[in-house]
MILUMMAR-267778 format. One line per 10 residues: number of its first residue (from 0); their letters; for each residue x, y, z of C-alpha. Coordinates in steps of 0.02 Angstrom, whole numbers. Layout:
BEGIN
NUM> a> X/Y/Z  ...
***
This chain:
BEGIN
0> xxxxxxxxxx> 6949/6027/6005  7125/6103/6089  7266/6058/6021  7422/6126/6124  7559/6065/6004  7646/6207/5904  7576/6322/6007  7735/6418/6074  7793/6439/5905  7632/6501/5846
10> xxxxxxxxxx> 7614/6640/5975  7781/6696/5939  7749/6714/5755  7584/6770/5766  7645/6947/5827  7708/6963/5644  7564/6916/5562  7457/7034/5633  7346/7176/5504  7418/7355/5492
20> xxxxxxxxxx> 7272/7440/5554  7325/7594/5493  7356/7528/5313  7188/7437/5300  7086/7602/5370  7166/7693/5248  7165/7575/5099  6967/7577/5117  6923/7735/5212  7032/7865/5161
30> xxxxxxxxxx> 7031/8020/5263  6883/7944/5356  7007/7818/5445  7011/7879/5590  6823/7849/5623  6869/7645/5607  7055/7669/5648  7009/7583/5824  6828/7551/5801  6805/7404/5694
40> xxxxxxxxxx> 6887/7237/5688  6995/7183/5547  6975/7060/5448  7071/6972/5282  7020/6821/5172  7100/6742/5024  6908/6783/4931  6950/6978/4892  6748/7028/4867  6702/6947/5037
50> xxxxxxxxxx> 6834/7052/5115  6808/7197/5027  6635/7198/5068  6671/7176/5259  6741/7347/5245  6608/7417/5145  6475/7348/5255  6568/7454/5396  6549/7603/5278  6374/7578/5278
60> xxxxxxxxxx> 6364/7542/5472  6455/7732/5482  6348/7816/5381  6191/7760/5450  6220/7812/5625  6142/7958/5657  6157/8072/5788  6012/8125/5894  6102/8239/5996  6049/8210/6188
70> xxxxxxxxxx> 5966/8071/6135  6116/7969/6074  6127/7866/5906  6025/7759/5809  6042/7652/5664  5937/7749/5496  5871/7621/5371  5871/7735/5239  6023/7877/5211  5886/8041/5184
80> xxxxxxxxxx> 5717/8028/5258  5559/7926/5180  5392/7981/5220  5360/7813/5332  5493/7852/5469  5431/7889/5646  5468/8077/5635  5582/8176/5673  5709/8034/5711  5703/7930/5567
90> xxxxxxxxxx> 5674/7772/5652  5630/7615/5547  5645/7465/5669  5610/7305/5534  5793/7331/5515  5839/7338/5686  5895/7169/5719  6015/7164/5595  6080/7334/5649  6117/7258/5821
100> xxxxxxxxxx> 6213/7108/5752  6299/7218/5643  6329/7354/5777  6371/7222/5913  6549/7199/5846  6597/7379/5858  6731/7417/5984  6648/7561/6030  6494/7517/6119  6392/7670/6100
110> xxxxxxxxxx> 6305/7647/5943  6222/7489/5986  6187/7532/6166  6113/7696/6138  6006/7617/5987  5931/7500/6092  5903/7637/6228  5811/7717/6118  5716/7581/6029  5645/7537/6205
120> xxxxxxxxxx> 5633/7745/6261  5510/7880/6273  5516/7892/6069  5492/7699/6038  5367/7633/5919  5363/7457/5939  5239/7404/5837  5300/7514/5674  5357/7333/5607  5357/7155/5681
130> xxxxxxxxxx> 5529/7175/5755  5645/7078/5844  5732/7216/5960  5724/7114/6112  5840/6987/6052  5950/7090/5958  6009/7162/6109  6023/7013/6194  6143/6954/6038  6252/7114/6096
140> xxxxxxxxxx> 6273/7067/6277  6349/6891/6219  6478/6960/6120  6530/7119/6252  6430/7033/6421  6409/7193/6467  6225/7141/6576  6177/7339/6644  6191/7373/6458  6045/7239/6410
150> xxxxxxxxxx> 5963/7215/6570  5908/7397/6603  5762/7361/6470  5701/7218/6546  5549/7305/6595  5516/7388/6436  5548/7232/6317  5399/7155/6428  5269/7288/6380  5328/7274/6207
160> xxxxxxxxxx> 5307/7099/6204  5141/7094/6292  5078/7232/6153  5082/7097/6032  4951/6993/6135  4811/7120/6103  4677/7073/5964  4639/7260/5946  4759/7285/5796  4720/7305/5625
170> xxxxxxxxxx> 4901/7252/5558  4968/7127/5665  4927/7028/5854  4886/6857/5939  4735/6754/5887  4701/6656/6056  4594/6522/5972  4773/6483/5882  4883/6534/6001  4985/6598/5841
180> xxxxxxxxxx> 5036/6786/5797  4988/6850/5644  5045/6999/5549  4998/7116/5387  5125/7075/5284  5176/7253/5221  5194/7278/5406  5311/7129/5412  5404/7225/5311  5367/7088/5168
190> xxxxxxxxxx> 5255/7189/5052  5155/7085/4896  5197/6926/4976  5085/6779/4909  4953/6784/5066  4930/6977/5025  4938/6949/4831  4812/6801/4828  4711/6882/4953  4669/7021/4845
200> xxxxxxxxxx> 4626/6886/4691  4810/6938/4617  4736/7127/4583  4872/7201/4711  4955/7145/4866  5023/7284/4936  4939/7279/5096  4815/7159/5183  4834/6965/5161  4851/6961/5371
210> xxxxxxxxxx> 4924/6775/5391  4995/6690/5529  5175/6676/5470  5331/6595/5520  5430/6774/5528  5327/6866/5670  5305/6699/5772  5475/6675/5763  5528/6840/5807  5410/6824/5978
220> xxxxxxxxxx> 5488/6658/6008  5640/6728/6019  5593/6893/6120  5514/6779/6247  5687/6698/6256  5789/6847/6252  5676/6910/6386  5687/6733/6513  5870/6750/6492  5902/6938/6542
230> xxxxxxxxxx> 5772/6896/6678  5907/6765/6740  6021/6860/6744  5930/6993/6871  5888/6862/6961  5708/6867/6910  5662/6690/6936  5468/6700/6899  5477/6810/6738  5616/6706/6675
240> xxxxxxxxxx> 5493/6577/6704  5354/6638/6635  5452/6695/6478  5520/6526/6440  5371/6461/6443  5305/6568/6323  5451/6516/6188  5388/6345/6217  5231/6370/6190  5255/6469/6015
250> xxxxxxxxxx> 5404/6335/5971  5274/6183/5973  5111/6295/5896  5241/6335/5752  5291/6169/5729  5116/6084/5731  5014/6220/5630  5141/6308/5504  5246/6165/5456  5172/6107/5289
260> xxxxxxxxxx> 5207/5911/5263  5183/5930/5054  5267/6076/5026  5406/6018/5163  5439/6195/5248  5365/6325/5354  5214/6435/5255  5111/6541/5307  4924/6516/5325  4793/6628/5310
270> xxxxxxxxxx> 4695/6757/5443  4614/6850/5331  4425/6764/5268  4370/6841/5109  4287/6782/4965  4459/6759/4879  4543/6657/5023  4486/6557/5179  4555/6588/5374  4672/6469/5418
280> xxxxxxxxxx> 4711/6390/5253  4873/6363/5185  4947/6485/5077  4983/6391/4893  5170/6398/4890  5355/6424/4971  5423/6567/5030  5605/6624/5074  5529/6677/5243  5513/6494/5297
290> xxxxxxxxxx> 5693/6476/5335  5673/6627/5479  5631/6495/5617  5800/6421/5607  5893/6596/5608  5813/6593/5782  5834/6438/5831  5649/6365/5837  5641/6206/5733  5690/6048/5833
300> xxxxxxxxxx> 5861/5943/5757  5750/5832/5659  5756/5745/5477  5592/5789/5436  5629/5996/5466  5799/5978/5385  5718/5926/5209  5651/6128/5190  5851/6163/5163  5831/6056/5003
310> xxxxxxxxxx> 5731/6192/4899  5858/6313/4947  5980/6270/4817  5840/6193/4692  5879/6317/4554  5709/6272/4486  5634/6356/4676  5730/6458/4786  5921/6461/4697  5928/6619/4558
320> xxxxxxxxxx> 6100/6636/4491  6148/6768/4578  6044/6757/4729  5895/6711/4844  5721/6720/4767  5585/6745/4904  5446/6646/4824  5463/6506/4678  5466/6531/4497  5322/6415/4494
330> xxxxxxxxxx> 5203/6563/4589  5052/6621/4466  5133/6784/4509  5312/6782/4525  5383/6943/4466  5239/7021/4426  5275/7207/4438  5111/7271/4525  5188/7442/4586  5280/7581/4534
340> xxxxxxxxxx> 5350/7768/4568  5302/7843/4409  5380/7730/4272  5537/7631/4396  5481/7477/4495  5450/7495/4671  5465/7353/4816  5418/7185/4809  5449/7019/4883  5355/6902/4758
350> xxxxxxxxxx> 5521/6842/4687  5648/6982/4713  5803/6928/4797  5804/7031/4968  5976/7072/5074  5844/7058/5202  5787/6886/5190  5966/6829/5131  6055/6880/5273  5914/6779/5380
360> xxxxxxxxxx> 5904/6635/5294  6114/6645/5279  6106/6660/5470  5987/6517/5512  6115/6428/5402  6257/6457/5506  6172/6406/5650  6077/6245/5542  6270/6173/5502  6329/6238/5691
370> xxxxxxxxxx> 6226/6163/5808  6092/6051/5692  6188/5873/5712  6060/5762/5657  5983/5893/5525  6169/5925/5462  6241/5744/5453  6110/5704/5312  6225/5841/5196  6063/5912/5116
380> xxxxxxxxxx> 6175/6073/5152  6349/6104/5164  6486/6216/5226  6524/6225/5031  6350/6265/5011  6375/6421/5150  6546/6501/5069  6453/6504/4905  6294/6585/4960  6409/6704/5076
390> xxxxxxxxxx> 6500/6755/4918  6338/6764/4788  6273/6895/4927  6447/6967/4925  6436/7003/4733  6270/7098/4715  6324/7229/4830  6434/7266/4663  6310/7358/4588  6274/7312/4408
400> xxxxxxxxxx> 6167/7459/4374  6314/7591/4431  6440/7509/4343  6502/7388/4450  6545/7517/4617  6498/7446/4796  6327/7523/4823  6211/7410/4896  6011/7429/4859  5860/7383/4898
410> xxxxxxxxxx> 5816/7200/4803  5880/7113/4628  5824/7005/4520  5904/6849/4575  5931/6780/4389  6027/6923/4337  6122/7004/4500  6041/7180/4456  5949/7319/4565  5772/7323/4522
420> xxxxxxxxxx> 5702/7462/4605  5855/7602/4602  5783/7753/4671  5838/7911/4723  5812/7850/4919  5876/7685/4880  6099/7677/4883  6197/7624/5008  6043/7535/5081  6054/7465/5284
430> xxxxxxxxxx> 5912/7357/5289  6006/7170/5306  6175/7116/5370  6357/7074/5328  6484/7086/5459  6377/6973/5548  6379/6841/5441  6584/6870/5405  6614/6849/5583  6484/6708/5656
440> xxxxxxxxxx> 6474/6624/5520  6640/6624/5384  6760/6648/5540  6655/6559/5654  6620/6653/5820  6497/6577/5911  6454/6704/6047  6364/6629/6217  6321/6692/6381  6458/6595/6462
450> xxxxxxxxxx> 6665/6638/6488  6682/6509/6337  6766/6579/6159  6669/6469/6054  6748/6447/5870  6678/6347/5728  6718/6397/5543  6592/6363/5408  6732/6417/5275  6754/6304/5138
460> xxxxxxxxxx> 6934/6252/5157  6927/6219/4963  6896/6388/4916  6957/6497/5059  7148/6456/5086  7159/6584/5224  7087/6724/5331  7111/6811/5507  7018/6911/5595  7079/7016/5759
470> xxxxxxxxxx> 7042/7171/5851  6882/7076/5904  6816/7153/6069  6723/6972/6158  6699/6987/6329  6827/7107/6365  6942/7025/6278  7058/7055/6124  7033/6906/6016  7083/6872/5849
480> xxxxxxxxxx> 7039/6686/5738  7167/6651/5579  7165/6505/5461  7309/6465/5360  7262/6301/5257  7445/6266/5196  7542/6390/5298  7610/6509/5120  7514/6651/5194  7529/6675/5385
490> xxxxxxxxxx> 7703/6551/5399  7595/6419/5504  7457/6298/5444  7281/6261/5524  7174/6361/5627  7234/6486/5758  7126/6541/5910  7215/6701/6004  7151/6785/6180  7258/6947/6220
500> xxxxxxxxxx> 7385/6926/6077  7425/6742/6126  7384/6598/6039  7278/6468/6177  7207/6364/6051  7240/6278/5873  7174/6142/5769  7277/6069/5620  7092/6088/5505  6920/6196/5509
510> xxxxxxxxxx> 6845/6107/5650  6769/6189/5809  6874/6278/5968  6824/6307/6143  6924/6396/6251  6881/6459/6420  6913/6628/6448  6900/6762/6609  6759/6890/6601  6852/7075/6590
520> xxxxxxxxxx> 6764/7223/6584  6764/7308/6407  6830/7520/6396  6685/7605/6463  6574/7720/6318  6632/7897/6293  6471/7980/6271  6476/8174/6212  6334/8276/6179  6313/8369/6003
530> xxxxxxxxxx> 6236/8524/6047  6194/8588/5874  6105/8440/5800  5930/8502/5712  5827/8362/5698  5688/8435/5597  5697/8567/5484  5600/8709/5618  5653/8665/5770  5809/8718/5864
540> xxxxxxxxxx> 5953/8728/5852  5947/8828/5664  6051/8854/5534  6076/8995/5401  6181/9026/5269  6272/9190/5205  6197/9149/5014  6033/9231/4990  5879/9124/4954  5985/8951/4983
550> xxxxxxxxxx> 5897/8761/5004  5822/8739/5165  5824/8563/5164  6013/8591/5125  6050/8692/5246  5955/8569/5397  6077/8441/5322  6238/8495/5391  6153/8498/5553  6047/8346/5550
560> xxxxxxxxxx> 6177/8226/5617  6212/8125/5484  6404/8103/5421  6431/7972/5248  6554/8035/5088  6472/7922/4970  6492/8013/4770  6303/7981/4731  6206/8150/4686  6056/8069/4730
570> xxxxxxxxxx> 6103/8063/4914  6198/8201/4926  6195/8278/5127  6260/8455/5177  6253/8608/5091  6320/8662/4955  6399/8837/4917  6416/8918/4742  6603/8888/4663  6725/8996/4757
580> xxxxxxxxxx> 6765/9171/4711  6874/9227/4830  6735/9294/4951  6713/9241/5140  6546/9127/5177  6475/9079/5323  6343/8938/5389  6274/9003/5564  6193/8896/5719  6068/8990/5832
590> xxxxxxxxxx> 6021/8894/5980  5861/8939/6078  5969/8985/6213  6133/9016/6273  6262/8884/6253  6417/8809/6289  6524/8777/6150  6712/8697/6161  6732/8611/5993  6669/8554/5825
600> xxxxxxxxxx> 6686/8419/5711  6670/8481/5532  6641/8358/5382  6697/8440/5213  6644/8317/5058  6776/8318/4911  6747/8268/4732  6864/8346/4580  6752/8277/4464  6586/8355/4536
610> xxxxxxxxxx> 6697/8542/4582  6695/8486/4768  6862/8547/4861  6881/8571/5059  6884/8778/5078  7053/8877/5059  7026/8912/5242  6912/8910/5390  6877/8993/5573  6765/8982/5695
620> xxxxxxxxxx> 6664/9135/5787  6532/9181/5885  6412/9294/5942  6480/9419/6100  6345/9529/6149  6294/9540/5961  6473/9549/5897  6548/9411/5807  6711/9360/5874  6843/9218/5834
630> xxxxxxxxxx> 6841/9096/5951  6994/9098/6078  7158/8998/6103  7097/8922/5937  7163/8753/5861  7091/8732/5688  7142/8583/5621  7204/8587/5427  7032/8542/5332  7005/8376/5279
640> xxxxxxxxxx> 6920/8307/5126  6799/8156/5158  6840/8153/5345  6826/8237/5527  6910/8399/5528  6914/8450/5732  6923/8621/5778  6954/8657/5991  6969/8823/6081  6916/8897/6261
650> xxxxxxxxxx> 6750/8860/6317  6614/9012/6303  6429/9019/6327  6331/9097/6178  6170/9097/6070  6262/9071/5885  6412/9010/5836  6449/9010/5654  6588/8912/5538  6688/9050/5402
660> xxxxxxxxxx> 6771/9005/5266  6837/9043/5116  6821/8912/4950  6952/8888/4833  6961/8975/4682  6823/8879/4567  6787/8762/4683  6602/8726/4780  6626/8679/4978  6496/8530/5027
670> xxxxxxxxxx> 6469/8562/5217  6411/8383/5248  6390/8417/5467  6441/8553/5553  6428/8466/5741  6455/8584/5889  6521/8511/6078  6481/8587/6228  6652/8528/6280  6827/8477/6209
680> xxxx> 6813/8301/6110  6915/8198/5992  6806/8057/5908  6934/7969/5824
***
């Protein structure tokens, strides 16, 4: 729909009602603002913990990008490192879908495109998870169409794909005689699900139960697609081909062999033969995990698929009251606690309500009431039924065990909203999506491949009266969406489609928008180098401390290219000096070799209540022919607590550098990164 009418007036007014970037960074950020100043698009809602949690979901994108040095940024799972990362990186990649939605709406292009470089580079490790990389990075290049940025993979995302085929793995592959993938669970990422329970005769669960499940066939249907389509657009006829027919091929297997008639949904069915189970049965329930083909896209727009959406609001199957359970109360086995670390619960999905599985099933919703007309006009679900679920997930992120602070975890109990397993690895948790969802889904982006601004709100006009969002990078283009339903907020009613800061399209209701749009070219990435990032605990670049006999793990920390501010002791980063005294300290970087070093970005973490202050002062030296010298033509910026203090001077070539400083009187210095340039940069 385009409805002209009003339209001059609109554009004129809409100049006013545009966010104060600066207040909003601020308001949520603090002295970190200028990390999102011009980073992250704004958004506002009438529903205060759905916007809130927009901007703590960015908080969590920021803190989980770690920097690799030369070999850019990726997206951590976990904030410290767990002992089943591919080393030294920290790569988990079960996540990495969602981190490439997520990461797709950042203005600055870097994160996701260096992610996805390295996902599909020398240090890649495919088959770590089932994964869905290929299309993730396809979902970037609709929003920015930015092709050399996707395309340059193309090659790589083929061997990845056709390592799936092989029948030689233990955990996961293609059975011909089915012409289905199957997959470990626990390597789906899906540990003690019922296949793996009930294959061990309910004893354990956490790994075997191999099944052919509706997750990893899913996640190659839509590779093979992501794959056709960048083929296309290198003008690779035959792979593009060869690739579509793949997706086909999986779409109708999926459709004939893991639809189940009586329970009405996609289950898995069994690989593994034992004396417990039987290959290719059935498995004897529902799980969450049936509702992945439509965040993909697989089902066909019939009645008979559309009655699985039923069970999702049965409160009696999938509906807790505070969120998504991933099997049925009705399981011989739901919520049975089978493992634990010492005496606290440890991961499960045999009930537990999962981020993970909520923000899939949340955004095969989105695209179930988008683009499912037959499946949607029987109202088994609803655009009601969307805001609410958007806004349950919104209200576990405040975290019931921490007294009610925004600290997303691992999985809750979906009957009472609280964190189950709560360990010391486990806060601020990046393992599903949010921003995603806010955008595609609440606001209504559709992105596509085309120069076509797609918009088609799934906000429930009954309970969200208004929201805008702007400073949307799509295409190359500014864009910003706002919905006013009686015009008290904004000073115009309906919905409001801008390009460029003018309004081109409106609607007097929530209904979809198309609007044709140019393709621009987006800023280009600013990519500098850190040259002092340690990414193990040996190697080089080191660090040392002035304090005798200090943490070495603490002291890798403020070189291991991590950056977050959260309060939690348990994931604490940097290192951590006694309280001040009035004497000078020092944390030193020795590089392997001689260096160029122009500037440094120094993160100081502040807390009065734990004795955390930025220091009295600070300088920067280095080593001149074994004497330490200041730096020259120095500009030290004034320290900053819980941000990016930047420090510049002359350029010189050395083998250490070192930060000095002195901490206030009483007060501990956190060094959370000490991150060294070989030339002059400003990341704000």
């Amino acid at each position: 729909m385009n409805c002209i009418k009003g339209l001059v007036w609109a554009s004129i007014f809409l100049r006013t009602a545009a966010l104060d970037a600066d207040s909003i960074a601020s308001q949520y950020f603090g002295n970190d603002a200028a990390w999102y100043r011009d980073r992250i698009p704004l958004f506002e809602a009438s529903v205060a913990d759905i916007q809130d949690v927009y901007y703590y979901r960015w908080n969590i994108f920021r803190a989980h990008q770690r920097d690799l040095g030369a070999d850019g940024y990726i997206s951590t799972e976990f904030l410290n490192d767990v002992g089943w990362q591919s080393q030294p990186s920290a790569l988990l990649i079960d996540a990495s879908n969602f981190h490439l939605r997520e990461g797709r709406w950042c203005r600055d292009r870097r994160f996701k495109s260096d992610y996805a470089s390295f996902l599909y580079g020398p240090h890649k490790n495919p088959y770590q998870f089932s994964e869905s990389m290929a299309d993730g990075v396809w979902q970037g290049y609709l929003v920015d169409g930015v092709a050399d940025d996707a395309t340059i993979h193309l090659d790589a995302m083929q061997d990845v794909f056709k390592g799936w085929n092989t029948t030689s793995m233990s955990t996961g592959g293609y059975d011909t005689s089915k012409a289905l993938y199957w997959i470990q669970p626990l390597t789906d990422a899906t540990e003690y699900t019922i296949a793996s329970i009930d294959a061990s005769g309910g004893e354990d669960g956490f790994t075997g139960g191999n099944a052919f499940r509706p997750s990893i066939n899913s996640y190659q249907y839509v590779n093979a697609l992501a794959i056709a389509n960048l083929a296309k657009l290198q003008g690779k006829g035959d792979v593009a081909e060869k690739y579509q027919q793949q997706a086909v091929n999986i779409k109708r297997t999926v459709q004939d062999t893991l639809w189940n008639s009586t329970f009405e949904h996609f289950i898995d069915r069994f690989k593994v033969d034992n004396e417990r189970v039987t290959y290719w049965d059935f498995i004897r329930g529902r799980e969450l995990v049936g509702y992945v083909p439509w965040t993909h896209d697989l089902p066909d727009d019939t009645e008979q698929f559309a009655e699985a959406w039923k069970h999702l609001l049965d409160s009696k199957k999938f509906a807790g009251a505070h969120g998504l359970r991933t099997n049925e109360p009705s399981y011989e086995y739901y919520m049975k606690q089978y493992r634990y670390e010492g005496s606290k619960r440890e991961c499960q999905w045999n009930g537990p309500s999962w981020p993970y599985q909520t923000t899939q099933v949340l955004t095969g919703l989105a695209n179930f009431l988008d683009h499912y007309n037959t499946s949607a006009a029987a109202n088994i679900v609803t655009k009601t039924d969307y805001t609410h679920l958007l806004q349950q997930y919104a209200q576990i992120h405040y975290n019931r065990n921490r007294g009610g602070v925004l600290n997303l975890e691992e999985d809750y109990d979906a009957d009472t909203g609280s964190p189950i397993v709560g360990l010391t690895r486990s806060p601020h948790y990046f393992h599903s999506g949010f921003v995603d969802l806010v955008l595609t889904g609440l606001v209504g982006i559709r992105p596509r491949a085309d120069d076509v601004l797609e918009v088609n709100p799934l906000a429930d006009p009954a309970v969200i009266s208004y929201f805008r969002a702007e400073r949307i990078l799509y295409h190359g283009h500014e864009i910003a969406v706002q919905w006013d339903k009686d015009g008290h907020h904004y000073g115009t009613s309906g919905l409001v489609v801008e390009v460029d800061g003018k309004a081109v399209s409106s609607s007097p209701s929530l209904a979809r928008i198309t609007t044709s749009i140019t393709s621009k070219t987006p800023p280009t990435i600013n990519r500098p180098v850190a040259v002092s990032v340690q990414l193990d605990s040996t190697s080089y670049p080191r660090g040392s401390v002035s304090i005798p006999d200090a943490d070495t793990n603490a002291i890798h920390a403020a070189i291991d290219g991590r950056v977050w501010f959260f309060p939690e002791s348990d994931v604490a980063n940097g290192w951590d000096t006694p309280a001040g005294n009035g004497s000078e300290l020092w944390y030193q970087i020795s590089f392997e070799a001689s260096t160029k070093v122009a500037s440094a970005e120094i993160a100081f973490f502040a807390n009065s209540t734990q004795g955390y202050d930025i220091p009295e002062k600070y300088n920067v030296q280095v080593d001149v022919s074994g004497v330490w010298a200041d730096v020259s033509n120095a500009n030290h910026s004034t320290p900053l607590a819980n941000g990016v203090t930047q420090a510049t001077w002359n350029a010189v070539d050395t083998d250490k550098i070192r930060l000095v400083f002195v901490p206030q009187e009483g007060k501990k210095v956190r060094l959370v990164e000490f991150k060294v340039f070989g030339e002059v940069v400003n990341s704000d």
